[in-house]
C-alpha positions in Angstrom: 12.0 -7.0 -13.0 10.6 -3.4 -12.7 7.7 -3.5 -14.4 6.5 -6.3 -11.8 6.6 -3.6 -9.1 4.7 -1.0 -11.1 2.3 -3.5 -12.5 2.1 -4.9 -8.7 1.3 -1.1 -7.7 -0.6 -0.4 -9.8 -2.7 -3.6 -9.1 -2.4 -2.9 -5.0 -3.2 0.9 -5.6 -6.2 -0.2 -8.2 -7.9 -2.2 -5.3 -7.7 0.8 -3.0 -10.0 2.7 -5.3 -11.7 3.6 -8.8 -9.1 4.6 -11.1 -9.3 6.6 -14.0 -6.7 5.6 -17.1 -5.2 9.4 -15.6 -5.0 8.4 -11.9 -3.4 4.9 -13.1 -1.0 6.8 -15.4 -0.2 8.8 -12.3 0.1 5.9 -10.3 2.4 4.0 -12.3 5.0 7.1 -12.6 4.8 7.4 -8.8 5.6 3.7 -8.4 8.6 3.6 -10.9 10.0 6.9 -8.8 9.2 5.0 -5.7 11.6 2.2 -7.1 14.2 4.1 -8.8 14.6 6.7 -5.5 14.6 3.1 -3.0 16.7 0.7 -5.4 13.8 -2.0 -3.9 14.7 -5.4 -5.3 11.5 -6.0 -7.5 11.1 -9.7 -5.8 10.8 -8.9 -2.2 7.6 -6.1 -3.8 6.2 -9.6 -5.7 6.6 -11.3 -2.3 4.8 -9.4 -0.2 1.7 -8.3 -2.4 1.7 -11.5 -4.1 2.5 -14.3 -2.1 2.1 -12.4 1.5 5.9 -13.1 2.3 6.8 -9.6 3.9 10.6 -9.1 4.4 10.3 -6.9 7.1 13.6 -6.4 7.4 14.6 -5.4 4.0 14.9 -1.5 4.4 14.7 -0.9 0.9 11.2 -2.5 1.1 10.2 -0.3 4.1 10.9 3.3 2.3 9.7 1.7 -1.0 6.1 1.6 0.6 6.7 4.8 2.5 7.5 6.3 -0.9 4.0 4.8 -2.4 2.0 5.7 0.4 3.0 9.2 0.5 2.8 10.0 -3.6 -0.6 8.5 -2.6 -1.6 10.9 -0.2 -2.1 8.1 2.6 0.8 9.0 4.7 2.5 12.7 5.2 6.4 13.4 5.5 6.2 12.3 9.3 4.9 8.6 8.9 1.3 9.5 9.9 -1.6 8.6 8.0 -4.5 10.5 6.1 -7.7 9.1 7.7 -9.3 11.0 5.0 -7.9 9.9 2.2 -7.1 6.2 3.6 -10.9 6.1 4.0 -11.8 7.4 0.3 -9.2 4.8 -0.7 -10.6 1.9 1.5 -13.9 2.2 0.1 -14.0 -0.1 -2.5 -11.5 -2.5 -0.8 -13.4 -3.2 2.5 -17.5 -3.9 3.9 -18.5 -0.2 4.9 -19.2 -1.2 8.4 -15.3 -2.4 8.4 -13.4 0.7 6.9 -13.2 2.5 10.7 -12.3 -0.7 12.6 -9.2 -1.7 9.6 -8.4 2.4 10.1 -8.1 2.3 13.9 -6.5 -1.1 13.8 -3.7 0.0 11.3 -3.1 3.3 12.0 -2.0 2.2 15.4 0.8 0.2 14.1 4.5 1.9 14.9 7.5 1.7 13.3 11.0 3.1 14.5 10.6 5.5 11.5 8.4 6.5 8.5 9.8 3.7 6.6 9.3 1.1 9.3 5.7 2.7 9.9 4.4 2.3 6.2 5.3 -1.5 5.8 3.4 -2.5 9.2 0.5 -0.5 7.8 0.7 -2.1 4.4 1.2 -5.3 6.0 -2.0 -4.6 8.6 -4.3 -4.0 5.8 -3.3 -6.6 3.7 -3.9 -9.0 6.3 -7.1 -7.6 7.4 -8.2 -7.5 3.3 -7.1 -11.1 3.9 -9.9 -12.0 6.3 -12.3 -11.1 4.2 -11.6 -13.7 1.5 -12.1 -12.3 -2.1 -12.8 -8.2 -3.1 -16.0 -6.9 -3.8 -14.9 -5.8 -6.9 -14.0 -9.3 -7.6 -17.2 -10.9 -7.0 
């Protein structure tokens, strides 16, 4: 079941940007640490990036993403998020004339802690990606 969650990271982190076979390399270790340090149950990571069924409530979940998003640059140690880098990573995922509204929109969202913090910003962008219909790197 753990090699869903890094192929799922791997595919979530791949939409956020360009990837070289190094950076997805990277990527992948980063995600099996993520796992291994949480103990995330590999179905509730194919529920929410797959099937958009986000068990907010699973704390495992929670400090899984805060785990990804920080080995990713997108978040610090304190829960708050990169613009900079978020931006670089949006790039690809989102219209250009959408990256700062998604950005102010997310960033706003406010967990009791880090952990709490990274899913509703995971979730937030997911569901703004969502409105958009299919990637541009899709098309």
């Amino acid at each position: 079941m753990k090699i869903i969650a890094v192929i799922f990271a791997v595919c979530f982190a791949g939409a956020l940007a360009e990837l070289t076979v190094e950076q997805l390399a990277k990527l992948r270790e980063h995600s099996t640490a993520c796992i291994t340090e949480t103990l995330v149950d590999d179905a509730n990571v194919d529920a929410a990036m797959h099937h958009n069924i986000w068990r907010m409530d699973d704390l495992k979940l929670r400090c899984y993403f805060f785990c990804l998003l920080k080995k990713l640059k997108v978040m610090n140690e304190d829960g708050k998020l990169n613009e900079e880098i978020t931006r670089q990573r949006l790039a690809n995922l989102f219209p250009a004339d959408r990256i700062d509204g998604v950005i102010m929109k997310c960033k706003e969202m406010k967990g009791a802690d880090a952990c709490e913090t990274a899913i509703l910003m995971a979730k937030c962008h997911a569901d703004e990606r969502g409105l958009l219909g299919p990637s541009p790197r899709s098309a």
